[in-house]
C-alpha positions in Angstrom: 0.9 6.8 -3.2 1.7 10.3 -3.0 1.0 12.5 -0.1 -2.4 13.7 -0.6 -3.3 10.7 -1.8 -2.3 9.0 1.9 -4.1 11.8 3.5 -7.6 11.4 1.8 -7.0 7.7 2.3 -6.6 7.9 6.3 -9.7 10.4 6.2 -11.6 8.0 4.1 -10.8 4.6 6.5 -11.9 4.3 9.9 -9.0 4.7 12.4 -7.5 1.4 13.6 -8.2 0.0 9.6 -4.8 0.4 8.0 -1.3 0.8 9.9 0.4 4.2 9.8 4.4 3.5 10.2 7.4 5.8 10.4 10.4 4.2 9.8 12.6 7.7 10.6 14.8 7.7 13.6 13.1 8.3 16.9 14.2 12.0 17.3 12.9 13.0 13.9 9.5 10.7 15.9 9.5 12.8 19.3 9.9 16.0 17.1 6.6 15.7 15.1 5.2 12.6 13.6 1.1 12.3 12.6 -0.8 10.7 15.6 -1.7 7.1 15.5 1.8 6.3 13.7 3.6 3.8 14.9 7.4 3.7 14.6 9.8 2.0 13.6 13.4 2.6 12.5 14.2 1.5 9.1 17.1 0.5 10.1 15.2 -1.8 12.9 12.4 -2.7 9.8 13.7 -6.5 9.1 13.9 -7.5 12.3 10.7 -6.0 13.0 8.0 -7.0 11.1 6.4 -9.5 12.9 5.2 -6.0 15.0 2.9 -5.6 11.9 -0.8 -6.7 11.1 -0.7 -8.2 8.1 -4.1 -8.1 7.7 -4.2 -3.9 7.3 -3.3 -1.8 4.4 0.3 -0.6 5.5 0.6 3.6 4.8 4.9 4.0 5.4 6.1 7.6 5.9 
């Protein structure tokens, strides 16, 4: 999905429908991220998805 693509999708849904993840590092995070993502290292992502609803679209930036 490209980015404008995402974007009308998250305007389309209602908030708290899909999951919104970051997988940068935590400073590239604090720095700017889009509200409501959650994060979630990359490098952290195996050991870490148990932290995600599998039952919601997943949108990974």
């Amino acid at each position: 999905m490209e980015p404008d693509e995402a974007k009308a999708y998250m305007n389309q849904q209602k908030e708290g429908s899909y999951t919104l993840l970051d997988v940068r590092q935590p400073g590239e995070y604090e720095t700017a991220h889009i509200a409501g993502a959650k994060l979630i290292p990359l490098s952290e992502l195996p050991d870490r998805t148990g932290e995600l609803d599998q039952g919601k679209p997943l949108i990974t930036y």
